[in-house]
ChimeraX commands (.cxc) that place a marker at each C-alpha (Angstrom):
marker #1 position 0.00,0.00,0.00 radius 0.5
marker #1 position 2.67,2.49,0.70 radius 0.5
marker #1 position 4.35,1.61,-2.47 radius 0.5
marker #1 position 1.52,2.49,-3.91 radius 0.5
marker #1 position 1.57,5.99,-2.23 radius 0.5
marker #1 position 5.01,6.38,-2.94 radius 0.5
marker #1 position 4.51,6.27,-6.84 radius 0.5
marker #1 position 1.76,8.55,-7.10 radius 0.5
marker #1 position 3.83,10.86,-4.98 radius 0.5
marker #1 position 6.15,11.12,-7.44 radius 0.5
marker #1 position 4.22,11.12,-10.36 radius 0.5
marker #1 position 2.48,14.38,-8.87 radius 0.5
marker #1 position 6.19,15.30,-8.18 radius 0.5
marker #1 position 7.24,14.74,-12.09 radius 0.5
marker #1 position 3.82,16.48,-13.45 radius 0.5
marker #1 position 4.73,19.95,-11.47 radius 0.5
marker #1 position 8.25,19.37,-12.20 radius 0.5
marker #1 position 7.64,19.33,-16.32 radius 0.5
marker #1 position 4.90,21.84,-16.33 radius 0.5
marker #1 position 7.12,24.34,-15.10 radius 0.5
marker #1 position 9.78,23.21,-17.59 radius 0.5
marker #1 position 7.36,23.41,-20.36 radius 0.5
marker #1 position 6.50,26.90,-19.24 radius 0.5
marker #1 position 10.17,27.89,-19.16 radius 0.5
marker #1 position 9.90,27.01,-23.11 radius 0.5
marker #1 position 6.13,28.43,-23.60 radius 0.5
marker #1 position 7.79,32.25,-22.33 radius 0.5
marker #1 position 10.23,33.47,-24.79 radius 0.5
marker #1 position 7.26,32.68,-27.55 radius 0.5
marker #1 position 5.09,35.11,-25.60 radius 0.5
marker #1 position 7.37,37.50,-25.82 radius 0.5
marker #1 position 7.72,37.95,-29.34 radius 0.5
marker #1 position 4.10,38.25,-29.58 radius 0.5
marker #1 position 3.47,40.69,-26.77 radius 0.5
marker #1 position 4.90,43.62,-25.29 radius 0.5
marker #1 position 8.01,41.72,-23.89 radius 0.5
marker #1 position 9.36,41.56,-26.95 radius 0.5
marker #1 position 9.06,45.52,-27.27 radius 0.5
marker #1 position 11.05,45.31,-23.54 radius 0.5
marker #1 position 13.49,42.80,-25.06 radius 0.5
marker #1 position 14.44,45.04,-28.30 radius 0.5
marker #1 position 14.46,48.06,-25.55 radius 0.5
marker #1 position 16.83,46.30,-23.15 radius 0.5
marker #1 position 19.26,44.64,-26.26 radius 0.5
marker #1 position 19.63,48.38,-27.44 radius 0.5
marker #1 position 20.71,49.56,-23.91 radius 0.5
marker #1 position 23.11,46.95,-23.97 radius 0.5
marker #1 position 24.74,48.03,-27.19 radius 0.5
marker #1 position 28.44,49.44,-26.69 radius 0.5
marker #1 position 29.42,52.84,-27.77 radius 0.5
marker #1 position 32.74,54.74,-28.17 radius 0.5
marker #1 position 33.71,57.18,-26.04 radius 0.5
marker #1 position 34.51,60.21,-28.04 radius 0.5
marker #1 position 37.44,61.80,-25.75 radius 0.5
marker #1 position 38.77,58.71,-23.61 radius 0.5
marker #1 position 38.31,55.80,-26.47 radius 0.5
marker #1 position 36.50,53.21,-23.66 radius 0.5
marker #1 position 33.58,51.76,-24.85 radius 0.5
marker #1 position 30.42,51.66,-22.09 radius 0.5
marker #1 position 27.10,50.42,-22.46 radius 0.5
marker #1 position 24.81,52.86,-23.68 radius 0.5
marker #1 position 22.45,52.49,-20.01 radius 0.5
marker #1 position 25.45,53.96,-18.25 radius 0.5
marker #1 position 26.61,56.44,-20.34 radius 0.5
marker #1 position 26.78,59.91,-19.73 radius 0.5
marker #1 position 24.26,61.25,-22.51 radius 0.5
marker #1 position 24.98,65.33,-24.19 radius 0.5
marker #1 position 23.76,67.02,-26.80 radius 0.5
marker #1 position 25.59,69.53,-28.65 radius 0.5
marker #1 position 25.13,71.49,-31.78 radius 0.5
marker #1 position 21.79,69.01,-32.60 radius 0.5
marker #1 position 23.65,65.45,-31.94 radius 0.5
marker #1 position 23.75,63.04,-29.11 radius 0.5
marker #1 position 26.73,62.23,-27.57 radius 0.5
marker #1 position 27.82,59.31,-25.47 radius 0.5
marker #1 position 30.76,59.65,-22.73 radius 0.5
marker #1 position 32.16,57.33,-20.06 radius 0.5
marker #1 position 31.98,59.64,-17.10 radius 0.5
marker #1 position 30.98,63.50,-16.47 radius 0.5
marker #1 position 34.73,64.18,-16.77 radius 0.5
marker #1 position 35.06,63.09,-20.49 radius 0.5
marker #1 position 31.84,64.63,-21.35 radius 0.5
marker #1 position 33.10,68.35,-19.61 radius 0.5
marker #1 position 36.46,67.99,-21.38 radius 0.5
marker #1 position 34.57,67.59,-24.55 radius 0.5
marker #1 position 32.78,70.37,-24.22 radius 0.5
marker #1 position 35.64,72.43,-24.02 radius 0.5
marker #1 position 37.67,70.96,-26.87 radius 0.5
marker #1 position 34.78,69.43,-29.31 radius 0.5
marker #1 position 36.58,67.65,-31.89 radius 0.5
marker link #1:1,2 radius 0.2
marker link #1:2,3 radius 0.2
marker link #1:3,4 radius 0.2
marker link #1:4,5 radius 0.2
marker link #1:5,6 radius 0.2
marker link #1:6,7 radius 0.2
marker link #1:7,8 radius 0.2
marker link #1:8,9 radius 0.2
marker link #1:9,10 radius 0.2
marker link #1:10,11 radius 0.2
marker link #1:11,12 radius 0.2
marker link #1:12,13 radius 0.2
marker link #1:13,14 radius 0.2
marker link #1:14,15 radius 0.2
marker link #1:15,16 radius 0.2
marker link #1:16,17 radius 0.2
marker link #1:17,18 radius 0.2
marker link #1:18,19 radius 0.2
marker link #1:19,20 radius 0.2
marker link #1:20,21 radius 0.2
marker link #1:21,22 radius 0.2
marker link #1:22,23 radius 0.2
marker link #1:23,24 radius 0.2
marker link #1:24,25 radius 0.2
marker link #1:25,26 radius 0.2
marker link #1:26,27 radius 0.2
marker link #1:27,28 radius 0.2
marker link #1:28,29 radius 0.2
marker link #1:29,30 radius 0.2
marker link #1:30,31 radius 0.2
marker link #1:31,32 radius 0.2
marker link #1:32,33 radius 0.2
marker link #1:33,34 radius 0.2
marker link #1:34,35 radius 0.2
marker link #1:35,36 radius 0.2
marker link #1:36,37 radius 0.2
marker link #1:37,38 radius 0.2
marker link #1:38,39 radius 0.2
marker link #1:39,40 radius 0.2
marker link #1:40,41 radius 0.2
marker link #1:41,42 radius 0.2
marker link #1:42,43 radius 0.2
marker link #1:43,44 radius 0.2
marker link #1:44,45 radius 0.2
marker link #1:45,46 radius 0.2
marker link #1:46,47 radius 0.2
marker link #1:47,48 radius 0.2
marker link #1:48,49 radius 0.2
marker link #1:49,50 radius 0.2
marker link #1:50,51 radius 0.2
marker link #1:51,52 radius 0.2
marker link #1:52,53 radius 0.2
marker link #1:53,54 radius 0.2
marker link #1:54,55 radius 0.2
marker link #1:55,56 radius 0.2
marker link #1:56,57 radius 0.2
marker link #1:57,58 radius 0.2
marker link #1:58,59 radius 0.2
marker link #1:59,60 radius 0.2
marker link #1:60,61 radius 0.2
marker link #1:61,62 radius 0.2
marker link #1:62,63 radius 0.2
marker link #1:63,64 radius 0.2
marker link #1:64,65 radius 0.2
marker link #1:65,66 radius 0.2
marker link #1:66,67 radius 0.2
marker link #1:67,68 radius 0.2
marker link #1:68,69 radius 0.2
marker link #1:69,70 radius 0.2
marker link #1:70,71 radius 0.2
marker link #1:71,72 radius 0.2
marker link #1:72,73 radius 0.2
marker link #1:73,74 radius 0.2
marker link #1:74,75 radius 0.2
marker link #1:75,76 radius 0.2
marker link #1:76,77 radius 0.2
marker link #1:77,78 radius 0.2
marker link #1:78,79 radius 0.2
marker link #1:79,80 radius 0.2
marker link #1:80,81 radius 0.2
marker link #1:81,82 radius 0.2
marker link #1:82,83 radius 0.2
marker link #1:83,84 radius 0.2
marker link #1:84,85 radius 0.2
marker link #1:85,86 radius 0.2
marker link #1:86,87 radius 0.2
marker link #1:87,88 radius 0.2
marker link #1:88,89 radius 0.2
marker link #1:89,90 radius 0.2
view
């Protein structure tokens, strides 16, 4: 009798164990469909490196110091870069 317990223990075990793997699959299709995928395209462009005009590093665009001078966006490592090229634009 408890053997039989035993087995349909872990066959309710293995059921909630694959459902949430299947799920894990089911998401990324949801978010190309929905707004995730808006979120996703969002968050990849953050991620993008950019140049440093002054100091030559290259930071991700979600921690870069952000001016704009003379109608275009520029992108600087620190506060210090972005000062020093607005004294000496090149």
């Amino acid at each position: 009798m408890y053997r039989l317990f035993l087995i349909i223990f872990l066959l309710i075990l293995l059921y909630f164990l694959l459902r949430q793997m299947f799920r894990g699959f089911r998401s990324p299709n949801r978010d190309i469909r929905g707004k995730s995928a808006e979120g996703a395209a969002r968050q990849e462009e953050l991620d993008e490196m950019i140049e440093d005009p002054v100091c030559h590093t290259f930071v991700p665009k979600r921690i870069a110091v952000i001016e704009e001078m003379r109608g275009r966006e520029y992108w600087f490592c620190s506060k210090e870069c972005a000062a020093t090229f607005r004294q000496h634009p090149v």
